[in-house]
C-alpha positions as CSV (number, residue, x, y, z in Angstrom):
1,X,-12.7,41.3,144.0
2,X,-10.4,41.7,147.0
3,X,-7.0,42.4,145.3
4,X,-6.1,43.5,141.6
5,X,-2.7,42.5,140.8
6,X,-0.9,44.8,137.5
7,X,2.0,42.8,136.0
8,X,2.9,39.1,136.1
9,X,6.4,39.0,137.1
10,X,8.2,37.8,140.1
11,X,6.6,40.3,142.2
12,X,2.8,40.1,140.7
13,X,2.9,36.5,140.7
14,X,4.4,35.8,144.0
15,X,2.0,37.7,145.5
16,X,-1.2,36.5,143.4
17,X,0.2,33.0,144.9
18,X,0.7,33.7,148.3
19,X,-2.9,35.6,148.5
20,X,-4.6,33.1,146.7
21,X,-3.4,30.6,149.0
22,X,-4.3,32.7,151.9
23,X,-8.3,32.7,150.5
24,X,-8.1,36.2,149.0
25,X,-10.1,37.0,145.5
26,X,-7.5,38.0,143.7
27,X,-6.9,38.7,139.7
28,X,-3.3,39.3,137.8
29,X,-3.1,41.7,134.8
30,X,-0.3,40.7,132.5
31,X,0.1,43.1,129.6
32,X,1.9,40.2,127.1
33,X,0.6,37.2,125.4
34,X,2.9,34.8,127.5
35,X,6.1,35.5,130.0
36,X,8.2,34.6,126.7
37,X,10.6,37.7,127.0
38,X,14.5,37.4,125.7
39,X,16.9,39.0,128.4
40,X,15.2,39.1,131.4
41,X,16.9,38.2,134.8
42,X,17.6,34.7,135.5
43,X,18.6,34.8,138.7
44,X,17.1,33.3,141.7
45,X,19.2,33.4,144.6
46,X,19.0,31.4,148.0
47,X,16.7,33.9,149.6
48,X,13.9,32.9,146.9
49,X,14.8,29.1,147.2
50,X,14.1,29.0,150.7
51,X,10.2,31.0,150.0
52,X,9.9,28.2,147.1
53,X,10.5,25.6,149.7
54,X,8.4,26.9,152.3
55,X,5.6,26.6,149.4
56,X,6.1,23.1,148.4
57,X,7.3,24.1,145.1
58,X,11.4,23.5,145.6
59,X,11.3,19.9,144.1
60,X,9.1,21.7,140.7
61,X,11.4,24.2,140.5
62,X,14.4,22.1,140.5
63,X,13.5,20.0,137.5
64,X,13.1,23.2,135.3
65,X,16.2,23.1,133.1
66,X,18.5,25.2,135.2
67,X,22.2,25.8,136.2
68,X,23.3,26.2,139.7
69,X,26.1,28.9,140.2
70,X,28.7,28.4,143.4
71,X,31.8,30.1,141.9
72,X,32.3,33.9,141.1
73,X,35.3,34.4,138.4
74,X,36.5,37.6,139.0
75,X,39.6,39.6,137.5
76,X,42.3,39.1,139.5
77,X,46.2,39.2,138.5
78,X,45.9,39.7,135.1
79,X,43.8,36.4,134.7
80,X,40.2,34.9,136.3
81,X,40.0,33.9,140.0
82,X,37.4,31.8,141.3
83,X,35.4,33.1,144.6
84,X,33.4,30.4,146.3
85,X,30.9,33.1,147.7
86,X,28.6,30.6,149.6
87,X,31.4,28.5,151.3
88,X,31.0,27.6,154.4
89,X,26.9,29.2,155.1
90,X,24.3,27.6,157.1
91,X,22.1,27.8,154.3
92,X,19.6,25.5,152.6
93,X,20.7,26.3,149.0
94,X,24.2,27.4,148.5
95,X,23.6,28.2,145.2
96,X,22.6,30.8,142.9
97,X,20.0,29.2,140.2
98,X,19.9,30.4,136.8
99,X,16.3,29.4,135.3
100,X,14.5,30.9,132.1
101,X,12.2,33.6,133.8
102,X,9.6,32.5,131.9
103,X,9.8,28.5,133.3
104,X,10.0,30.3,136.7
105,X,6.8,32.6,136.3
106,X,5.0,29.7,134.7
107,X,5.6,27.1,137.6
108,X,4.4,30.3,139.9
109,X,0.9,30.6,137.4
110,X,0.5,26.6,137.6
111,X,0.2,26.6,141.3
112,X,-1.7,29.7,141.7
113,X,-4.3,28.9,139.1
114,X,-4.9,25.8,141.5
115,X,-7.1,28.1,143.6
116,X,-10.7,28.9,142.7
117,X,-10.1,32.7,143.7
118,X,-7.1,33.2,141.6
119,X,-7.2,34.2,137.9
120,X,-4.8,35.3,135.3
121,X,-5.6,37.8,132.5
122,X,-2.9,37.9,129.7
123,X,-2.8,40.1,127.2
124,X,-4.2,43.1,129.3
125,X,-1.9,45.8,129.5
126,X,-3.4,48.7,132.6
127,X,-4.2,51.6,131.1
128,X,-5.2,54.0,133.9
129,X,-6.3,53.5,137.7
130,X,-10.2,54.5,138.6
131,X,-10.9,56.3,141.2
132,X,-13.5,57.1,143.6
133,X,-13.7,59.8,146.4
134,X,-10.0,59.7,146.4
135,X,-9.7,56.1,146.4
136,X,-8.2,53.8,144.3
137,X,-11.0,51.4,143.3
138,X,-9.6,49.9,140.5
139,X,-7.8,50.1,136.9
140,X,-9.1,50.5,133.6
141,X,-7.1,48.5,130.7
142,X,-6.5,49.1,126.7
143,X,-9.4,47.4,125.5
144,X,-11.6,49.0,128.2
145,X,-12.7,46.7,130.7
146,X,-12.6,47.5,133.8
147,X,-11.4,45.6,137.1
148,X,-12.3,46.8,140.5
149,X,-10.9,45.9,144.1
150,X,-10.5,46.7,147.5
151,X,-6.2,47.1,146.8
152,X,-4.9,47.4,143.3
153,X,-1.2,46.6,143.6
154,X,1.4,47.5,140.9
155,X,3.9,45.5,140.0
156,X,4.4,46.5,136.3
157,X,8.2,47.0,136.4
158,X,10.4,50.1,136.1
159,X,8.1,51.2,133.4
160,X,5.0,50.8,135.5
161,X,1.9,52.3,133.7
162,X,0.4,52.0,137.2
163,X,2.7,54.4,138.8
164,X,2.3,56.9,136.2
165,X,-1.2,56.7,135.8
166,X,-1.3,57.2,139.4
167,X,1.1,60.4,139.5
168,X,3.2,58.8,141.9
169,X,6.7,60.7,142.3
170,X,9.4,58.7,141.1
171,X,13.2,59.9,143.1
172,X,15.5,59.2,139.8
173,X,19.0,57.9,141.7
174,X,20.8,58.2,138.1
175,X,22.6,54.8,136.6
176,X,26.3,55.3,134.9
177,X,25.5,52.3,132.8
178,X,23.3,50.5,130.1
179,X,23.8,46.9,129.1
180,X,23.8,45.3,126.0
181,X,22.9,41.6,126.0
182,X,23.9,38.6,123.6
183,X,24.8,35.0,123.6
184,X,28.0,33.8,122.7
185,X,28.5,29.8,121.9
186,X,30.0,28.0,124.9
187,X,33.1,25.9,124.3
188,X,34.4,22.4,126.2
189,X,37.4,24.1,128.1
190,X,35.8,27.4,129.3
191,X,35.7,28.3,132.8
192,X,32.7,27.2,134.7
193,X,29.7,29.1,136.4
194,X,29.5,32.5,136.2
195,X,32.5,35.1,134.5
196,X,32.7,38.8,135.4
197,X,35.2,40.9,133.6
198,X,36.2,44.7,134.0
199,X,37.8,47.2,131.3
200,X,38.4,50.9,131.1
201,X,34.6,51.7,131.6
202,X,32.9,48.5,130.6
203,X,32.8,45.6,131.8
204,X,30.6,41.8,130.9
205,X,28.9,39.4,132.6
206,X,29.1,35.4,131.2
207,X,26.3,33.8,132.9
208,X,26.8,29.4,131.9
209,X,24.0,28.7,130.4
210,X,25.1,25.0,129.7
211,X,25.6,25.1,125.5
212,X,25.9,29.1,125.6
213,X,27.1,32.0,127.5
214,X,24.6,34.6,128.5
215,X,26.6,37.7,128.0
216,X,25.3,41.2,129.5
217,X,28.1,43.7,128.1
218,X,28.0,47.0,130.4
219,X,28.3,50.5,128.2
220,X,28.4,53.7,129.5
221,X,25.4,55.6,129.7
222,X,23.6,56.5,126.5
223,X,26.3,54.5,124.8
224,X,24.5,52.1,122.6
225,X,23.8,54.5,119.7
226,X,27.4,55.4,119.7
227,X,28.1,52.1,119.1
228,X,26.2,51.6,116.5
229,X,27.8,54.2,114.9
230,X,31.3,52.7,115.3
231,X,29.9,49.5,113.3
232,X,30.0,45.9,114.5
233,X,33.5,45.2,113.7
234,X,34.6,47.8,116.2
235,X,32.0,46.2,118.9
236,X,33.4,42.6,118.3
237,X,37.3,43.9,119.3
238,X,35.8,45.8,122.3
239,X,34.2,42.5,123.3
240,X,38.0,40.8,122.5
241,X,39.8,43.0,124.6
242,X,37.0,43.4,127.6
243,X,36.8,39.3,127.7
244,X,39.5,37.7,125.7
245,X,38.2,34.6,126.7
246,X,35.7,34.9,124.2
247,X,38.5,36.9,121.3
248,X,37.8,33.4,119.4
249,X,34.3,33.7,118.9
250,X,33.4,37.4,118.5
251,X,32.3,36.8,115.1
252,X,29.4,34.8,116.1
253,X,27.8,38.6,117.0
254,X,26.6,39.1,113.4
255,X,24.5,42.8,114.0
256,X,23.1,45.1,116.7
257,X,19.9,43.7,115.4
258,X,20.3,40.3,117.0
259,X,20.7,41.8,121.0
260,X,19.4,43.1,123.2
261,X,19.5,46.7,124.8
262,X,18.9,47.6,128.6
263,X,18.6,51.3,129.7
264,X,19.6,50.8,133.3
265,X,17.5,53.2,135.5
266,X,17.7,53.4,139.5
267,X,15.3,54.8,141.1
268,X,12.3,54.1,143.9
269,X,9.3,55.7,144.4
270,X,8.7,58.9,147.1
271,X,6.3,57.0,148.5
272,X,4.7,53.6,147.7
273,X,1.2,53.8,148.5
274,X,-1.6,56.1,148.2
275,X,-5.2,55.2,149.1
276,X,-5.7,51.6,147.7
277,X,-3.0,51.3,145.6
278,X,0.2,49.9,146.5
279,X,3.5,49.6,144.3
280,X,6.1,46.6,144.9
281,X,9.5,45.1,143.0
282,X,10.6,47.6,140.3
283,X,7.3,49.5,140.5
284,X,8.6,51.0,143.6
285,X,12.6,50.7,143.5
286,X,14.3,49.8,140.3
287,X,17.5,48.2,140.4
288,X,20.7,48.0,139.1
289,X,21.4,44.5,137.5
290,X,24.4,44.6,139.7
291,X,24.4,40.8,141.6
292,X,21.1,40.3,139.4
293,X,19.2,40.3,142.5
294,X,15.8,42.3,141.3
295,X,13.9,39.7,141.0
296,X,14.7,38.2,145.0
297,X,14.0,42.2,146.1
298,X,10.3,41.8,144.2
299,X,10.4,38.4,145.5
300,X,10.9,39.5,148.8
301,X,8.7,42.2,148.4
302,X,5.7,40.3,147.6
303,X,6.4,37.7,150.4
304,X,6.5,40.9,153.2
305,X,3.2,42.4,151.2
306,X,1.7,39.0,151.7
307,X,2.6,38.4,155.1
308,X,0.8,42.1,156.4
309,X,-1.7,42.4,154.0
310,X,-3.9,39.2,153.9
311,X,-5.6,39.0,157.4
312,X,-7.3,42.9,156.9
313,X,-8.1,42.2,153.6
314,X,-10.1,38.8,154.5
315,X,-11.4,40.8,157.3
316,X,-12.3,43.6,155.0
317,X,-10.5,46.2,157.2
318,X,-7.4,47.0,154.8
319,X,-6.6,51.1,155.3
320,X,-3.4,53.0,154.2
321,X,-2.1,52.2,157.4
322,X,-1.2,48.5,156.3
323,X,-0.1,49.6,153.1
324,X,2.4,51.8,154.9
325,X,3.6,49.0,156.9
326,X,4.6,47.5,153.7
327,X,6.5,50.2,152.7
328,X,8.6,50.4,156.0
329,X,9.4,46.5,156.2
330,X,10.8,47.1,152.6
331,X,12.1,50.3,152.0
332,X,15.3,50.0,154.2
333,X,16.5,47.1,152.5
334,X,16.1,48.5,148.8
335,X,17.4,52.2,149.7
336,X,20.5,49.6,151.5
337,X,20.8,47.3,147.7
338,X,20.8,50.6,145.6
339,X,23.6,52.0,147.8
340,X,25.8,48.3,147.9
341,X,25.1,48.7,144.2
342,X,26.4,52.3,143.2
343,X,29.2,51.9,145.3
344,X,30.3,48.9,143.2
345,X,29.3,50.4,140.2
346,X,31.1,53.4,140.7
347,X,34.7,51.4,141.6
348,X,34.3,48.9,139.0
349,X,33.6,50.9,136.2
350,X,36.1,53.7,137.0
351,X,37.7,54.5,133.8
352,X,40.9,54.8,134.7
353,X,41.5,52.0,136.5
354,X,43.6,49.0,134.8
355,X,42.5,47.2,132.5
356,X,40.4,43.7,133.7
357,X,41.4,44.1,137.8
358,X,39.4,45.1,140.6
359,X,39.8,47.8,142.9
360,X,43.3,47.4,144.7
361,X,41.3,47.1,148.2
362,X,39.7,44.3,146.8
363,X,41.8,42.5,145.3
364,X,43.8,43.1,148.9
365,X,41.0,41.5,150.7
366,X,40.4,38.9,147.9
367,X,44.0,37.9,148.1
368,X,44.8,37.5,151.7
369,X,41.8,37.3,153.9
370,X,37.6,36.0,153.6
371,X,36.0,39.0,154.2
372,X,34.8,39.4,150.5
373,X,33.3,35.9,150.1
374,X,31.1,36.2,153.4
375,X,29.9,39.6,152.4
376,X,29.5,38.6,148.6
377,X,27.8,35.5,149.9
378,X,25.5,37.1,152.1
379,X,24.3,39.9,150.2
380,X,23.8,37.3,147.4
381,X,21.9,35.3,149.2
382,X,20.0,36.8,151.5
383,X,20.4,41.0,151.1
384,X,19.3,42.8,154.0
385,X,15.7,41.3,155.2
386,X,15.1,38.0,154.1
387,X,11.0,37.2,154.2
388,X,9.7,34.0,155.3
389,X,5.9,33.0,154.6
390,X,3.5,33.3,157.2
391,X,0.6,31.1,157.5
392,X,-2.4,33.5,157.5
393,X,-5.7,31.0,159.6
394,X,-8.7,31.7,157.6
């Protein structure tokens, strides 16, 4: 086996595909039954669109059920004003797509599993990584079977059992906020696309998801307990006041039980690689949800890990020092995103600012000129290194 891939989410699969394709060996270890998961990010972003096109797979992906997002409604003047962040870009898709995750990994597993070298193992959480001679060889799972490979690449997530297995050390860049997420019914006269909303210290996201409103509800840290504690009346008027927009409907929230919880951790890894193991996506730098573009940064990832990594490992010459290329293509731009996104963490969710209204800067700059919507549009789009697929010759 060439290449042994731990988790199958946007980063594991993207790269399983892209190797595959390439005429690498490769295997992805997915620790669930099926990509099936409630609350998992949704958004796929131009930057992503573009890699799906360059793969064939932009027409598939388009007839998923999905909603295409152009307008940002953000507080402004006591009400909701509408941003139209991709106005006026040269870009193919000027659109952010909203698509169950799971419809998204599963068009990715399709095509992959059209290659004879590719395979997908669900329901095999990694337990530890083997080594040999201080060499990652390979990973061990839960019900003892072993996998071995020339790379073993982990792309478990923020809660990456490759990492720790590994003893990689993890640079914790601290979060102010958790979310808590829940769907609220979607009525005939609401505003269109996507809603954000800001309050003394919390704040909620309304993503259109056609007959419903996906709603992540940002807490402060360590908040959600407390919360409970306060009851679900006391929830449902926090919601009212954060998004009165949705004061009608509140009720629908019938228990804690019914949503989900997030604990928001930022962090990236020292150093992404050691001796045939390589980390990507949240493995190696996770993200705020702020702009919901983690998935397009494993994305991204996967396409730049691709790009380096195929040609030594079909000529059987991989070393560290490709894995550290890696590493440098990619760590500039997530170190750049976790910056962008404490900086607007930490002046949207500032406690003592008004109720519902943005920064006065911003809404300044919202009001008068379009510096917001190009910046909001690019880093939406595109963040800081956009990948493009390289065709490896065999």
């Amino acid at each position: 086996m060439n290449v042994v891939i731990a988790g199958g989410g946007p980063a594991g699969m993207m790269l399983g595909l892209l190797l595959a394709r390439a005429g690498v060996e490769v295997a992805v270890l997915e620790k669930h039954e099926d990509f099936l998961r409630d609350f998992r990010g949704d958004t796929v972003h131009p930057s992503t669109l573009e890699a799906l096109d360059e793969l064939g797979l932009a027409e598939r992906f388009h007839q998923l059920r999905h909603r295409k997002v152009t307008t940002l409604n953000v507080p402004l003047g006591g009400g909701l004003a509408p941003i139209e962040a991709f106005a006026g870009m040269k870009v193919k898709f000027p659109y952010i797509a909203f698509v169950p995750q799971w419809d998204f990994l599963n068009l990715l597993a399709e095509e992959a599993q059209r290659f004879p070298n590719f395979t997908l193992h669900m329901s095999t959480p990694v337990r530890d990584v083997i080594r040999r001679v201080g060499k990652v060889v390979g990973v061990r799972c839960d019900d003892g079977r072993e996998f071995h490979a020339d790379l073993v690449v982990g792309a478990d997530g923020r809660n990456s059992a490759v990492r720790q297995a590994a003893g990689m050390q993890v640079h914790e860049l601290g979060a102010p906020i958790d979310v808590i997420w829940f769907r609220m019914t979607r009525h005939a006269g609401d505003q269109e696309n996507l809603v954000f909303q800001l309050a003394r210290g919390r704040g909620m996201v309304a993503i259109d998801r056609g007959e419903f409103w996906q709603c992540g509800y940002l807490i402060g840290k360590s908040g959600f307990d407390g919360w409970k504690a306060k009851g679900i009346e006391a929830f449902r008027r926090d919601v009212a006041q954060v998004a009165p927009m949705f004061a009608d409907r509140t009720g629908e929230l019938a228990s804690f039980e019914v949503m989900g919880f997030l604990e928001v951790r930022v962090n990236r890894l020292k150093t992404w690689h050691q001796p045939g193991l390589l980390c990507i996506g949240d493995a190696a730098h996770a993200m705020s949800p702020v702009g919901g573009v983690g998935i397009n940064l494993a994305v991204q990832d996967a396409i730049a890990a691709a790009n380096i990594l195929t040609r030594p490992l079909l000529d059987g010459t991989l070393d560290d020092s490709d894995l550290a290329a890696v590493e440098r293509r990619r760590e500039w731009p997530a170190v750049l995103t976790q910056r962008v996104q404490g900086i607007l963490q930490r002046q949207a969710f500032d406690d003592k600012r008004k109720d519902g209204q943005l920064p006065a800067l911003a809404r300044f700059l919202i009001q008068r000129t379009a510096i917001p919507r190009y910046l909001a549009g690019r880093f939406l789009a595109f963040g800081f290194r956009p990948e493009h697929i390289q065709e490896v010759p065999r």
